[in-house]
BAFI-3210 file (N, C-alpha, C; in Angstrom, 3 decimals, decimal comma, padded with zeros to 6 digits):
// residues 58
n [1|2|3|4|5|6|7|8|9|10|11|12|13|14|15|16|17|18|19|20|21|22|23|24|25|26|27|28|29|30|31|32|33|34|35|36|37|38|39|40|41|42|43|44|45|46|47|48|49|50|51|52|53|54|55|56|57|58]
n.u [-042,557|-040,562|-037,691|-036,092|-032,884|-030,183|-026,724|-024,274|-026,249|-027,283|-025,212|-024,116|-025,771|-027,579|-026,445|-023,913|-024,656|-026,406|-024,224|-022,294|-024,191|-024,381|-021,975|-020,889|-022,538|-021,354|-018,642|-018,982|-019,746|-017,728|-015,161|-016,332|-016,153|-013,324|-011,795|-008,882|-009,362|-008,110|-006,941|-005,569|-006,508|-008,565|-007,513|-005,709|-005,155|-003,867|-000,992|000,873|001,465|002,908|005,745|008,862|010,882|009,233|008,475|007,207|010,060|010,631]
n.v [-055,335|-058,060|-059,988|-062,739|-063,831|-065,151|-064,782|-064,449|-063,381|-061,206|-059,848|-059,595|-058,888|-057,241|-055,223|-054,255|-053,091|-050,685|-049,633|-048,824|-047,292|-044,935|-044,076|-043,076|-040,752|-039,118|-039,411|-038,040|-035,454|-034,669|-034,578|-031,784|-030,287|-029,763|-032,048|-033,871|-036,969|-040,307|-043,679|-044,473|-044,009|-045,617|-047,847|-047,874|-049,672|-051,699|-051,081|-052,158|-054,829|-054,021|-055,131|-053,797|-053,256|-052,700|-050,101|-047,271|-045,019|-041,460]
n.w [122,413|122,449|122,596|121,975|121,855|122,246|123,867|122,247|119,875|120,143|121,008|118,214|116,695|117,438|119,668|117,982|116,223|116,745|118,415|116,439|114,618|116,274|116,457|113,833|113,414|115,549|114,645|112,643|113,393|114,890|112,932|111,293|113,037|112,662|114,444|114,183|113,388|112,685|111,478|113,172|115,727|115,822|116,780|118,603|121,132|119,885|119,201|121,145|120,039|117,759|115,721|115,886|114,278|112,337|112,334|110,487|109,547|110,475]
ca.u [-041,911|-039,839|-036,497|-035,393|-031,756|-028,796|-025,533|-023,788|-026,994|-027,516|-024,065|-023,840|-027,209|-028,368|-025,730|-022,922|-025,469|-026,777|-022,846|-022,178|-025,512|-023,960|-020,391|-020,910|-022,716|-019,994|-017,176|-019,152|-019,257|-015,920|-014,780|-017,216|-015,546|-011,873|-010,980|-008,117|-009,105|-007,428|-007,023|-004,482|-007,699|-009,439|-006,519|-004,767|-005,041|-002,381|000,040|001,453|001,339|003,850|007,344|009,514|011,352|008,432|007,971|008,123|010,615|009,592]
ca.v [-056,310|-058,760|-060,439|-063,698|-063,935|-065,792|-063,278|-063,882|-062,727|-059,578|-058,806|-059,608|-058,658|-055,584|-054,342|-053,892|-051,844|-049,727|-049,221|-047,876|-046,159|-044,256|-043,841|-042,624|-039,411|-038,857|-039,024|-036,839|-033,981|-034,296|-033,883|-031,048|-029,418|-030,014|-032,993|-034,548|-038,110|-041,098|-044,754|-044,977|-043,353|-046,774|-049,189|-047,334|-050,680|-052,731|-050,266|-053,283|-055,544|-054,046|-055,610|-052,487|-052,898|-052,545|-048,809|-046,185|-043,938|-040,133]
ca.w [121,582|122,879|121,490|122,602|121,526|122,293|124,056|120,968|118,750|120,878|120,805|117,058|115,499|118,233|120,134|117,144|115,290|117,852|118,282|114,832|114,193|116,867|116,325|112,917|113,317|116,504|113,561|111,537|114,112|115,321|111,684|110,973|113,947|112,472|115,276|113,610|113,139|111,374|111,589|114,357|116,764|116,311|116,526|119,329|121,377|118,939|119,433|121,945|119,038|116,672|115,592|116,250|112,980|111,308|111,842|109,300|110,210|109,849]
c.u [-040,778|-038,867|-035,878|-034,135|-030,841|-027,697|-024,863|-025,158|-027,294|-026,437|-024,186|-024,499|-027,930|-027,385|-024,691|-023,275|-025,870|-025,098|-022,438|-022,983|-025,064|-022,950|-020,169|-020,984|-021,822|-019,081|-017,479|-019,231|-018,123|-015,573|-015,100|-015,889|-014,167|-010,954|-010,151|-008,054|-008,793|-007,384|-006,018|-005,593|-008,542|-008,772|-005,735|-004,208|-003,943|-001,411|001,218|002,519|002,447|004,942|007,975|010,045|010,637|007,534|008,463|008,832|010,029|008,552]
c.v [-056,937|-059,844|-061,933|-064,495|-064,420|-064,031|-062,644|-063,236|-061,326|-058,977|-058,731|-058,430|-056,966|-054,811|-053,806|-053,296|-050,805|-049,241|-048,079|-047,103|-044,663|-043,081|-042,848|-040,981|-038,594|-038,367|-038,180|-034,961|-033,545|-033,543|-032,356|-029,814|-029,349|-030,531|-033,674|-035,984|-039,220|-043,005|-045,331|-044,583|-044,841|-047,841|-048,990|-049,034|-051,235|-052,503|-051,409|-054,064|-055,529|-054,170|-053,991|-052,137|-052,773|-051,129|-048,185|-045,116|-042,941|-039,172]
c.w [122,394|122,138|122,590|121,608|122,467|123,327|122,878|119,956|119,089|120,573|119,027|116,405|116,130|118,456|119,220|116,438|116,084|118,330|117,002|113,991|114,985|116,869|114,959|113,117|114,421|116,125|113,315|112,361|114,506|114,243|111,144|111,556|114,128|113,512|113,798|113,894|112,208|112,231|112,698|115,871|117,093|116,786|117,602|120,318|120,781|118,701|119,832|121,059|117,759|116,808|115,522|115,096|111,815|111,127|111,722|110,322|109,228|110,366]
res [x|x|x|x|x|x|x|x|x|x|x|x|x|x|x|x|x|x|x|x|x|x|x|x|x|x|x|x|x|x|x|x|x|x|x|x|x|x|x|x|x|x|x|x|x|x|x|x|x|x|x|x|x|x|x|x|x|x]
***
């Protein structure tokens, strides 16, 4: 079978699923195996990004 797609439709339509079909069951073992993950694990990147006075102290 053969797919004649675009970069953006590969990336969109193939590769971003084949990503997260992935990623999922990844989480779910980590978790299983009491890795401590949370929403700062995916976002770590934007760290950069934040106004200084805009974090919680604590």
């Amino acid at each position: 079978m053969i797919l004649d797609l675009t970069a953006e439709q590969y990336a969109r339509d193939w590769a971003l699923a084949q990503f997260y079909f992935h990623l999922m069951p990844a989480y779910s073992i980590l978790r299983r195996e009491k890795v401590e993950l949370g929403k700062a694990d995916y976002v770590a990147h934007m760290l950069p990004y934040i106004r200084p006075e805009t974090i919680p102290k604590g």
